[in-house]
Every structure is written in C-alpha cells, then in structure tokens.
Backbone as ProteinMPNN parsed JSONL, in Angstrom:
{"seq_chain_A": "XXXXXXXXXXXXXXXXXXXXXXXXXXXXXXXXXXXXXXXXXXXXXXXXXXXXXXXXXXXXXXXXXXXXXXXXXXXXXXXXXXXXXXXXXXXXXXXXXXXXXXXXXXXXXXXXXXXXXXXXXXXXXXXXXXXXXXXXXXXXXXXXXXXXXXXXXXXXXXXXXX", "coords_chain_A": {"N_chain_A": [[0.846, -1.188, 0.0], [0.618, 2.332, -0.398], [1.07, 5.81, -0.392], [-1.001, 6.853, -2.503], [-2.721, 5.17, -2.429], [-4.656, 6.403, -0.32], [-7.589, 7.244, 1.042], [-9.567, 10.071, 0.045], [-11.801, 12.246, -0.269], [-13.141, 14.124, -3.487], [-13.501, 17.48, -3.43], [-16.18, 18.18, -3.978], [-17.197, 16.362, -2.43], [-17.102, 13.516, -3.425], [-16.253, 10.174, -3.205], [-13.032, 8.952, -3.576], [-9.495, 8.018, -4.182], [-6.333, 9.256, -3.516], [-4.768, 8.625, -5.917], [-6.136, 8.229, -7.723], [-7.058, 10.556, -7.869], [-4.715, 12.142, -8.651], [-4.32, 10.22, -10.747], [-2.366, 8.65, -12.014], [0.183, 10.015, -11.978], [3.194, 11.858, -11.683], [2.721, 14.645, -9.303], [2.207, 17.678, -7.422], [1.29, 18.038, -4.196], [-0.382, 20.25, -2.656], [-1.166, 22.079, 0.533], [-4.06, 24.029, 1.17], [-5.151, 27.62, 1.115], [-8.031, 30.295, 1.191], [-7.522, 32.6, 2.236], [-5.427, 33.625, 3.431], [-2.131, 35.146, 3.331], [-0.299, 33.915, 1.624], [-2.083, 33.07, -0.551], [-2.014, 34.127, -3.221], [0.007, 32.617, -4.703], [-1.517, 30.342, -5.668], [-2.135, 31.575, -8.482], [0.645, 30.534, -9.711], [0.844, 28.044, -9.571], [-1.734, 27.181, -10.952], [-0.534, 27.73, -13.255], [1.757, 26.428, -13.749], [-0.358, 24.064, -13.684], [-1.02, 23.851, -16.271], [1.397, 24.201, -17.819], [2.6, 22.017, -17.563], [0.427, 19.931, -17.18], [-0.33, 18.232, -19.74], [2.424, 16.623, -20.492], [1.921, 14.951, -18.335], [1.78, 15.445, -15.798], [0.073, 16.324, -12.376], [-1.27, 19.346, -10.667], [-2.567, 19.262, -7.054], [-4.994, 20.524, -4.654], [-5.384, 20.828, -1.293], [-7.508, 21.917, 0.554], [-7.01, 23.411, 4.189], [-7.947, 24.212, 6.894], [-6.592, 25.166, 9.566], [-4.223, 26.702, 9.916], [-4.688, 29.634, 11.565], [-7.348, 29.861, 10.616], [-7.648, 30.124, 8.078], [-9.011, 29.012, 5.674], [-11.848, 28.881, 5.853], [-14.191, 28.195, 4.874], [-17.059, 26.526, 3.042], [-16.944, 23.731, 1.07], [-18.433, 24.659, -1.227], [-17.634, 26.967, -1.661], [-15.201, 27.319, -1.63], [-14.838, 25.932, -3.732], [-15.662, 27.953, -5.798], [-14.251, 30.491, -5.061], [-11.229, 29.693, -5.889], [-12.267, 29.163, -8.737], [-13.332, 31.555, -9.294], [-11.452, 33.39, -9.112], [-8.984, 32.616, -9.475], [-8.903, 30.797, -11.396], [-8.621, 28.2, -11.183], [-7.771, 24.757, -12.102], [-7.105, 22.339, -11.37], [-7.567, 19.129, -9.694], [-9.113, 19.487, -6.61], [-9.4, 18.632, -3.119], [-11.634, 17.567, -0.308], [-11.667, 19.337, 2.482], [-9.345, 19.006, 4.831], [-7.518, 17.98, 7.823], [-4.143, 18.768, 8.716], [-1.883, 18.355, 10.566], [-1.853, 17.611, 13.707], [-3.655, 15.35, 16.086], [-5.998, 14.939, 14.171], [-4.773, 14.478, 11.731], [-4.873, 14.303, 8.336], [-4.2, 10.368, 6.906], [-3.107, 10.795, 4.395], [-1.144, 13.048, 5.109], [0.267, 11.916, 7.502], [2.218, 10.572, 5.822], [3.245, 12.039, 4.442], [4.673, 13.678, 6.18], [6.755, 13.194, 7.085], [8.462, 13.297, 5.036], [11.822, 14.709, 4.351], [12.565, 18.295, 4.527], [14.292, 20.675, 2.776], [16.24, 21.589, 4.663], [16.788, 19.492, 5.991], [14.775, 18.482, 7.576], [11.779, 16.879, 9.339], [8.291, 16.604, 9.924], [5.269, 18.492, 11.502], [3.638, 20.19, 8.835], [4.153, 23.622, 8.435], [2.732, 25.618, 7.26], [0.279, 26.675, 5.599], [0.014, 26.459, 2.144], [2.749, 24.561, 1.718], [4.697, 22.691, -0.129], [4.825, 19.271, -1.942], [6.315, 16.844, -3.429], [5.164, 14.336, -5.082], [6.022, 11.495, -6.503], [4.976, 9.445, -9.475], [5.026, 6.418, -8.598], [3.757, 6.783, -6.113], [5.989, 7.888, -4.571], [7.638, 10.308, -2.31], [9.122, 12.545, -3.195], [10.582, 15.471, -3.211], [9.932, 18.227, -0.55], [9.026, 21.175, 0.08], [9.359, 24.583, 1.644], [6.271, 26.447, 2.217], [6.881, 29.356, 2.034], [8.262, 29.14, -0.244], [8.117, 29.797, -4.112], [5.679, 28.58, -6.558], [7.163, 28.818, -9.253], [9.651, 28.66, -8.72], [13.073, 27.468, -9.37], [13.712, 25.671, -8.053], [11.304, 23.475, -7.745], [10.426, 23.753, -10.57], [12.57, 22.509, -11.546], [12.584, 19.72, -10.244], [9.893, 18.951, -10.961], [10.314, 18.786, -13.671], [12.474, 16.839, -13.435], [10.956, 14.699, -12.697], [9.135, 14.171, -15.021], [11.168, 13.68, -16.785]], "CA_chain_A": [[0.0, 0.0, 0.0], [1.277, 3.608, -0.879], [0.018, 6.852, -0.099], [-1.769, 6.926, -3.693], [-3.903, 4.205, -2.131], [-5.458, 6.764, 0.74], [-8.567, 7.583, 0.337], [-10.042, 11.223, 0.128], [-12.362, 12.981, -1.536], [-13.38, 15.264, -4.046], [-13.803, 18.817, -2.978], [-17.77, 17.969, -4.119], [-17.137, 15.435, -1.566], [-17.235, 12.263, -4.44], [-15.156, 9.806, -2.703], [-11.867, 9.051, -4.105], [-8.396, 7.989, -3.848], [-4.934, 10.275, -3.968], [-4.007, 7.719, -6.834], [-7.675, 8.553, -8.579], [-7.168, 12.46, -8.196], [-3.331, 12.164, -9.554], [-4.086, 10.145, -12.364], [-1.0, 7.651, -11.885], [0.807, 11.085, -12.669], [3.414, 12.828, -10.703], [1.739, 15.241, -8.626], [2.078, 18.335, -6.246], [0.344, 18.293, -3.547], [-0.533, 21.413, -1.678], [-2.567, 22.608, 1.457], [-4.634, 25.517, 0.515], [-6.426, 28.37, 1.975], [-8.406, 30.892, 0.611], [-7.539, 33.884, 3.319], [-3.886, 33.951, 3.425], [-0.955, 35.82, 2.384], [0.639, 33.232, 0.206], [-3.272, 32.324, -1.18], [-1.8, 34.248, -4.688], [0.659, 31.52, -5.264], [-2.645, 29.502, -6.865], [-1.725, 32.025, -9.679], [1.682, 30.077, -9.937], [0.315, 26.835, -8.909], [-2.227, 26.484, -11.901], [0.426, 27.876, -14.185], [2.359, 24.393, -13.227], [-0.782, 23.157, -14.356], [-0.833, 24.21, -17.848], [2.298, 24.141, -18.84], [2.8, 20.271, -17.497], [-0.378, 18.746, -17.189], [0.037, 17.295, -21.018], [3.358, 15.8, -20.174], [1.852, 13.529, -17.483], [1.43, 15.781, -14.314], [-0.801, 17.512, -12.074], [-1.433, 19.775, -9.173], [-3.568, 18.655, -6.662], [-5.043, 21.049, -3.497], [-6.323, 20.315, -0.516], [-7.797, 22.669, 1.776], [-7.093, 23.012, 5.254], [-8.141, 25.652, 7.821], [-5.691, 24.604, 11.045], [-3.61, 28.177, 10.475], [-5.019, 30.798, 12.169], [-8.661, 29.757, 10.069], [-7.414, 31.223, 6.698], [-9.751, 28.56, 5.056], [-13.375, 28.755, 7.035], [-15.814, 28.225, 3.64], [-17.664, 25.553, 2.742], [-16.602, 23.392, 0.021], [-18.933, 25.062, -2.817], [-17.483, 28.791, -1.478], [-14.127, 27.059, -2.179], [-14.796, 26.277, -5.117], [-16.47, 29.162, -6.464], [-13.249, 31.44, -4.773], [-10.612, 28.983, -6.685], [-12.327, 29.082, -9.75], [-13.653, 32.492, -9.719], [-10.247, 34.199, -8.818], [-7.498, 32.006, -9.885], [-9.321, 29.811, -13.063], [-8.163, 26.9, -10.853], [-8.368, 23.824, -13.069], [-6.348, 21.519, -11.15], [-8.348, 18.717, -8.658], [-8.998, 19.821, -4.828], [-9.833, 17.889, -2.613], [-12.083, 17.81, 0.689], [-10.993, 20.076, 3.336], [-8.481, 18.17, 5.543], [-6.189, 18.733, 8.679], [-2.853, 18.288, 8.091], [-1.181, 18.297, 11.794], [-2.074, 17.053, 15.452], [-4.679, 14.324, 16.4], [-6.99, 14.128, 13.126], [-3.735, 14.816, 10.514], [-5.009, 13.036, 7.314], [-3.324, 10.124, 6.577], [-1.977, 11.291, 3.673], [-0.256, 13.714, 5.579], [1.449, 11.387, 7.458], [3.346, 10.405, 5.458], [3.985, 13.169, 3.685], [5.339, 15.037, 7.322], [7.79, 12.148, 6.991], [9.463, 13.611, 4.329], [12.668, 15.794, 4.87], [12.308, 19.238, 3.513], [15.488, 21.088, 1.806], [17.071, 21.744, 5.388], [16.578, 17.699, 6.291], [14.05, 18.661, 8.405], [11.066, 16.395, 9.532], [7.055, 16.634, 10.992], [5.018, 19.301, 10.757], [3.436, 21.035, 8.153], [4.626, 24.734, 8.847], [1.951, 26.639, 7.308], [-0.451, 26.789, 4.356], [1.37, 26.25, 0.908], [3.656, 23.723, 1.847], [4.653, 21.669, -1.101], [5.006, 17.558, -1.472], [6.187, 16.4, -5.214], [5.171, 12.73, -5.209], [5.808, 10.808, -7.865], [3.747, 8.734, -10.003], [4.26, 5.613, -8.138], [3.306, 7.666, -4.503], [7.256, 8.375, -3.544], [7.678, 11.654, -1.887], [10.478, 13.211, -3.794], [10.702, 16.383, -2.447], [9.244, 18.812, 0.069], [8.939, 22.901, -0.019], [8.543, 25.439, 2.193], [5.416, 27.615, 1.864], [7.562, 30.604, 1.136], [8.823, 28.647, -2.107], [7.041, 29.894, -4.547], [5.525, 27.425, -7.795], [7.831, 28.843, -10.263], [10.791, 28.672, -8.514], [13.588, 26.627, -10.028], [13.668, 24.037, -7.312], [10.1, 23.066, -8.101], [10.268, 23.711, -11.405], [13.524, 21.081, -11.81], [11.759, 18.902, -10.234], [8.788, 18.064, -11.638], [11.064, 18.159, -15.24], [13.091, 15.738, -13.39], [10.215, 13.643, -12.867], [8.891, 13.756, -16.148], [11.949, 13.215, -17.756]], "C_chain_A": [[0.892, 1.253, 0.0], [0.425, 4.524, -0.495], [-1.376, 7.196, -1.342], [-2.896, 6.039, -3.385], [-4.789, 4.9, -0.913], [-6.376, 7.153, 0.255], [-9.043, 8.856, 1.043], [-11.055, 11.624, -1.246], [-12.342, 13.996, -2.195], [-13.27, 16.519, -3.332], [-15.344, 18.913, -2.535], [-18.088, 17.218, -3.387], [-17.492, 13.931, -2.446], [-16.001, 11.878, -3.519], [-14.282, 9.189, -4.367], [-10.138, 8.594, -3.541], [-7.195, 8.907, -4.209], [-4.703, 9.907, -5.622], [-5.244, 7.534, -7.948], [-7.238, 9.808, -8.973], [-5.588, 12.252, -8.884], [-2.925, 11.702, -10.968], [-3.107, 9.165, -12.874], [0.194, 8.86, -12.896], [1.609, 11.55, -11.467], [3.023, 13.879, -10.091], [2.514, 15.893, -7.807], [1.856, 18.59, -5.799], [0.651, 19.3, -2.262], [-1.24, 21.492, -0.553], [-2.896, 23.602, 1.216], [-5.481, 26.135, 1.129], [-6.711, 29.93, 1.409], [-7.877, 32.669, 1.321], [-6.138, 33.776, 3.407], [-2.882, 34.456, 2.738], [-0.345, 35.309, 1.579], [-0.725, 32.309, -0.571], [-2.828, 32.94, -2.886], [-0.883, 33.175, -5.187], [-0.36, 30.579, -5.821], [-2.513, 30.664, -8.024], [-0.401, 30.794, -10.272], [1.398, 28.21, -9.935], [-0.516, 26.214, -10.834], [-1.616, 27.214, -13.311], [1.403, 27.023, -14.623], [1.668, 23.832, -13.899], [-1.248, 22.931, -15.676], [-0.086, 24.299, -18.558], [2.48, 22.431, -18.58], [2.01, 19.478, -17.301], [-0.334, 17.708, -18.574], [1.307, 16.27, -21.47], [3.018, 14.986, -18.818], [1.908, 14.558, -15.893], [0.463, 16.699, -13.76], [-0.566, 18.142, -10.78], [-2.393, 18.887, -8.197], [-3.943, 19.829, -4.892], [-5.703, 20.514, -2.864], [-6.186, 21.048, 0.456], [-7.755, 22.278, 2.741], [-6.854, 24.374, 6.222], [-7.686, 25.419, 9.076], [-4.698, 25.798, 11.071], [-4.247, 29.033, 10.367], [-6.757, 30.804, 10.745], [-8.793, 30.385, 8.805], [-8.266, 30.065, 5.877], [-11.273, 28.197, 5.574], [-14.32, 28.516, 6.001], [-16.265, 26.9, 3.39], [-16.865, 25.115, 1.394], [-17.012, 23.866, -1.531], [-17.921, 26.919, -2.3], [-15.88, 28.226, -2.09], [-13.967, 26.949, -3.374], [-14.698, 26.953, -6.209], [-14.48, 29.861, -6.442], [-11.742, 30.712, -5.74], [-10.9, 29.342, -8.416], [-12.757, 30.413, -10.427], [-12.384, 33.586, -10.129], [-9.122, 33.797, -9.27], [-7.484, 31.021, -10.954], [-8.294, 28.349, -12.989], [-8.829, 25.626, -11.881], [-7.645, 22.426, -12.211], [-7.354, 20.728, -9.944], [-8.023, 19.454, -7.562], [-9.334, 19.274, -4.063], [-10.727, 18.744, -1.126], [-11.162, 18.414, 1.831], [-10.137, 19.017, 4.642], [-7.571, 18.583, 6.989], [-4.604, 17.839, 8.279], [-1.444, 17.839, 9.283], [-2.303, 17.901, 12.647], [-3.257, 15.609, 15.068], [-5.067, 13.539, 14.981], [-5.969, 14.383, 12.029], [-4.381, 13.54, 9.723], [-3.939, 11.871, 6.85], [-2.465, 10.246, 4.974], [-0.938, 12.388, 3.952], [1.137, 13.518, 6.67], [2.557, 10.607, 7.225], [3.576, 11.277, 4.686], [5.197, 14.268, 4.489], [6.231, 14.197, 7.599], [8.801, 12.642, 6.417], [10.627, 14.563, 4.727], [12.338, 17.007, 3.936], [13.895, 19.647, 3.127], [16.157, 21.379, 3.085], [17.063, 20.194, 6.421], [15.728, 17.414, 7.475], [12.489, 17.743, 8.33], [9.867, 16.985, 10.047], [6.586, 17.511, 10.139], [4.968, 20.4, 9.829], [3.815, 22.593, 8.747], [3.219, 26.111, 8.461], [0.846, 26.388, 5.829], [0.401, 27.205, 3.12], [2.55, 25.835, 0.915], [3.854, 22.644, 0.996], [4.902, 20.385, -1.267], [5.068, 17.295, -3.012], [6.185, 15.091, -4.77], [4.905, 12.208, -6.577], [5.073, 9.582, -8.162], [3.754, 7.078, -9.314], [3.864, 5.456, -6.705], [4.783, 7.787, -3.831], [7.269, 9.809, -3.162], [8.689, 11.892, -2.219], [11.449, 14.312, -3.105], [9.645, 17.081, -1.481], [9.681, 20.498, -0.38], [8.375, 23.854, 0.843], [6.821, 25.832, 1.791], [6.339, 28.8, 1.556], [8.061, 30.365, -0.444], [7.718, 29.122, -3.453], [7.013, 28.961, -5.85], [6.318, 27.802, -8.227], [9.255, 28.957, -9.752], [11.498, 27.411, -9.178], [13.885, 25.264, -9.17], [12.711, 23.338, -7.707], [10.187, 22.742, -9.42], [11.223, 22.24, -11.834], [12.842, 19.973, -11.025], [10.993, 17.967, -10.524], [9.411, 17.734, -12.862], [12.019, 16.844, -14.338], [12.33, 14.466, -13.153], [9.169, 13.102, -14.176], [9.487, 13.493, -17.369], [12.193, 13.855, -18.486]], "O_chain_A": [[2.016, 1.085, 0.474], [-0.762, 4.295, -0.259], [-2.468, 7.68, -1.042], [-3.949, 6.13, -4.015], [-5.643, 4.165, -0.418], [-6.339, 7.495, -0.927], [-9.027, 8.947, 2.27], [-11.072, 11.436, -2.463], [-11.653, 14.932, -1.79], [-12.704, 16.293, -2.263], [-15.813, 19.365, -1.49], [-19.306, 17.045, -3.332], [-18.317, 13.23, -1.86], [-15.097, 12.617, -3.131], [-14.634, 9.063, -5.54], [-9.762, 8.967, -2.43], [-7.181, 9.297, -5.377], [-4.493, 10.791, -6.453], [-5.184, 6.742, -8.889], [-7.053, 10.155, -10.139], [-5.724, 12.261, -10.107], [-2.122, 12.07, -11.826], [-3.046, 8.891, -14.073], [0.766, 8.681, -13.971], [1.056, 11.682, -10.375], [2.864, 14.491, -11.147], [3.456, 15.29, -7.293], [1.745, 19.801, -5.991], [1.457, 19.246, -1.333], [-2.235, 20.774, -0.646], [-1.989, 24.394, 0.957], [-6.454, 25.614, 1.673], [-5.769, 30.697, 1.206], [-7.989, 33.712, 0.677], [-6.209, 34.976, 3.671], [-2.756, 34.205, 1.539], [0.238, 35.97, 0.719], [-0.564, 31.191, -1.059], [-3.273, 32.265, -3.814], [-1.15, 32.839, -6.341], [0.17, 29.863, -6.67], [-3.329, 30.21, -8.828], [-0.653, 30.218, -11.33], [2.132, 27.415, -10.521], [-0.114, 25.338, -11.599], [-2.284, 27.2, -14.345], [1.803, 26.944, -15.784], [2.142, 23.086, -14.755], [-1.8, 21.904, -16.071], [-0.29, 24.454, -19.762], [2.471, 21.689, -19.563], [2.357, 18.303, -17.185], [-0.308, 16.488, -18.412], [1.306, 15.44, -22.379], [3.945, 14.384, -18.276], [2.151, 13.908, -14.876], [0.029, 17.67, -14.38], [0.163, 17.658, -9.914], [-2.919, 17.863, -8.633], [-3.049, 19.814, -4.046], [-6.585, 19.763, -3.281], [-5.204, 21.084, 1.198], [-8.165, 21.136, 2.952], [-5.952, 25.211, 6.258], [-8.605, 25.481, 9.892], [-4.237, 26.036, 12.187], [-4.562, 29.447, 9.252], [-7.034, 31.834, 10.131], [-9.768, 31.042, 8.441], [-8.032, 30.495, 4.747], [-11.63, 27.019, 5.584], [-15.48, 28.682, 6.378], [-15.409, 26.075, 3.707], [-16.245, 25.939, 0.721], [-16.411, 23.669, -2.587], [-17.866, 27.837, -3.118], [-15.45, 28.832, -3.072], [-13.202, 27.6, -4.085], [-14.022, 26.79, -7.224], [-13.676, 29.771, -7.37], [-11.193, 31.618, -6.367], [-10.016, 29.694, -9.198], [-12.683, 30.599, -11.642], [-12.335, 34.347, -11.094], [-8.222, 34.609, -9.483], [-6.474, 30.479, -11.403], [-7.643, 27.716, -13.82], [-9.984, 25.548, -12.297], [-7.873, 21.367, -12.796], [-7.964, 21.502, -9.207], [-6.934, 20.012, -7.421], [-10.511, 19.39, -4.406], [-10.637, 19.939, -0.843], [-10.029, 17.978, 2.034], [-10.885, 18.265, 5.267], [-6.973, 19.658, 6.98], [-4.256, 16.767, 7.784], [-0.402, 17.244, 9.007], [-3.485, 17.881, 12.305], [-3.507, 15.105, 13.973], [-4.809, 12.395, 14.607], [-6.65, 14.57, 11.021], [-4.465, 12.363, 10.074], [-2.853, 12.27, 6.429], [-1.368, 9.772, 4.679], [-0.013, 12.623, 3.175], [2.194, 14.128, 6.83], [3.452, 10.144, 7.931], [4.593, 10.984, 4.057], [6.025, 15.074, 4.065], [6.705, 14.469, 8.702], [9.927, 12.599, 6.913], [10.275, 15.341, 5.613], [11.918, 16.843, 2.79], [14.706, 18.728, 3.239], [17.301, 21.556, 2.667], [17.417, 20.191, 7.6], [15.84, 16.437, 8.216], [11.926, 17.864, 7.242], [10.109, 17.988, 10.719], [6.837, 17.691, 8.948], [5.778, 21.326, 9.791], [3.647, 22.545, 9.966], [2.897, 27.101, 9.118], [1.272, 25.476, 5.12], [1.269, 28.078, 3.104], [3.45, 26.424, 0.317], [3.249, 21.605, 1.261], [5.533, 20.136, -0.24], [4.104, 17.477, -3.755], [7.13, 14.672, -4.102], [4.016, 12.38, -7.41], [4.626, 8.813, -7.311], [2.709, 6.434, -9.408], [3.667, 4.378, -6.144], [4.829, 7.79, -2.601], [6.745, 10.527, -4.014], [9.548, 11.417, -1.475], [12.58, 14.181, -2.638], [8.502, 16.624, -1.519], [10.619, 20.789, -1.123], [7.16, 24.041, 0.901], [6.352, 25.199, 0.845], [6.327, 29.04, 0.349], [8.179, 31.115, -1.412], [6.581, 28.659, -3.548], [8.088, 28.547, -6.282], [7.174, 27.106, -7.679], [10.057, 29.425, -10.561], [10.827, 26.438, -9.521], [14.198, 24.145, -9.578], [13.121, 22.275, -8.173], [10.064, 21.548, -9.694], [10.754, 21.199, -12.296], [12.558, 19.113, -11.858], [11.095, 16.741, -10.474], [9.239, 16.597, -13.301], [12.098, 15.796, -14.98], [12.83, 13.355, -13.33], [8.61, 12.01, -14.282], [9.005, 13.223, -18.47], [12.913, 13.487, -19.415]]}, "name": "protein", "num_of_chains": 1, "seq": "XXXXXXXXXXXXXXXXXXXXXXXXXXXXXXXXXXXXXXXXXXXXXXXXXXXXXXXXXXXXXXXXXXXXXXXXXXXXXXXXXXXXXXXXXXXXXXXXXXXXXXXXXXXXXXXXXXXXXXXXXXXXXXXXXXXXXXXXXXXXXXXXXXXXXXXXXXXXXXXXXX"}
C-alpha cells in the first residue's frame, strides 16, 4: 500500500483515492487556503498546471483551515473562490487537517518527508509543497515561502517527467 492508495475525496465530496485524483501522474500536492498571504501563489500553482499537465502531471489542493482559520468556507465557497479568482483547473480535494490528532493520513506520510534543510514533521503553514511521484514516492518537500515557479520546483517536476 502507498500513499496513492489513501482515500479522500473530491472537494464535491465524491469519494476518491490520492491515486484517482493524480491520475497515476506525478503530482504536487498542496494545502490551501483561501484567506492567506501566500493564497496568490494559486496564480503560480495552476500555471504548473498548464504548462505540465500534457506531459503527465498535475497539481492537486487540498484545503485546510488549522492556520489561524485562513480557510473557514464551505466546500462550494471554495470552489467558487478557486475558480472564480485564480481559473483553478487543477483537482482539490475535501478540506483536511494536516497536523495534530486528526492529521489526514496522507499527511502522514507526507510530514515524513525531509524538507530542503533535512528537516522532519510538521506542516509549517499553508502552501507547503510535497512532489510525489507517479508511483506515490515523496520526492521532495517545499517550504510555503517557495514559490511554484521557482527553479527548485520547477527542476523537479522536469526531473520527474523526464
């Protein structure tokens, strides 16, 4: 079993697996929140997903309102605010926690991973990045300050699509 085998849903709440919403595609999976200072990086985010979804990858968000409540909307307000504001095209999933008690398990193993200072646990903040590749390895990790188009990210995902 792999993390691609957890199961979550839709945004619309359709259940679903990671390894459904990804597509058997490398994938970067975000936490997302509509109220926060690094909520414009979904500019950069579904710019990722237009230049490389046709080579085999996607984004993937998943809301989660555990800092300081920067995501409080219902799943259709999410929607709407995603698609109205940022012509999000990329799946999202159901709103999730990502730290303490109820941390989804796809998160832990994702808070497994080391990030770029070989650092472990939790998530740090909303827009914290996770490149897993297509057969659910966690490649890399990324601050939230990183932003999508940076060249760490960017090499990356080209290094996972070859």
């Amino acid at each position: 079993m792999t993390i691609l085998d957890s199961s979550i849903a839709h945004l619309d709440g359709t259940p679903a697996t990671l390894g459904e919403l990804t597509a058997g595609r490398p994938a970067l999976l975000v936490n997302v929140a509509s109220r926060c200072g690094l909520t414009p990086q979904y500019t950069g985010l579904e710019q990722l997903q237009e230049k490389y979804a046709e080579r085999g990858f996607t984004v993937v968000g998943l809301p989660c309102n555990q800092f300081m409540g920067q995501e409080p909307g219902t799943a259709e307000e999410i929607a709407e605010f995603c698609s109205a504001t940022y012509g999000v095209t990329f799946p999202m999933t159901e709103k999730i926690e990502v730290n303490g008690d109820g941390r989804h398990e796809i998160y832990r193993t994702l808070t497994e991973a080391t990030d770029e200072k070989g650092d472990t646990g939790d998530v740090q903040w909303n827009f914290e990045k996770y490149l897993v590749s297509a057969d659910g390895a966690v490649v890399a990790r990324f601050s939230p300050k990183v932003e999508p188009d940076d060249e760490r990210i960017v090499g990356a995902i080209e290094a996972q699509l070859g």
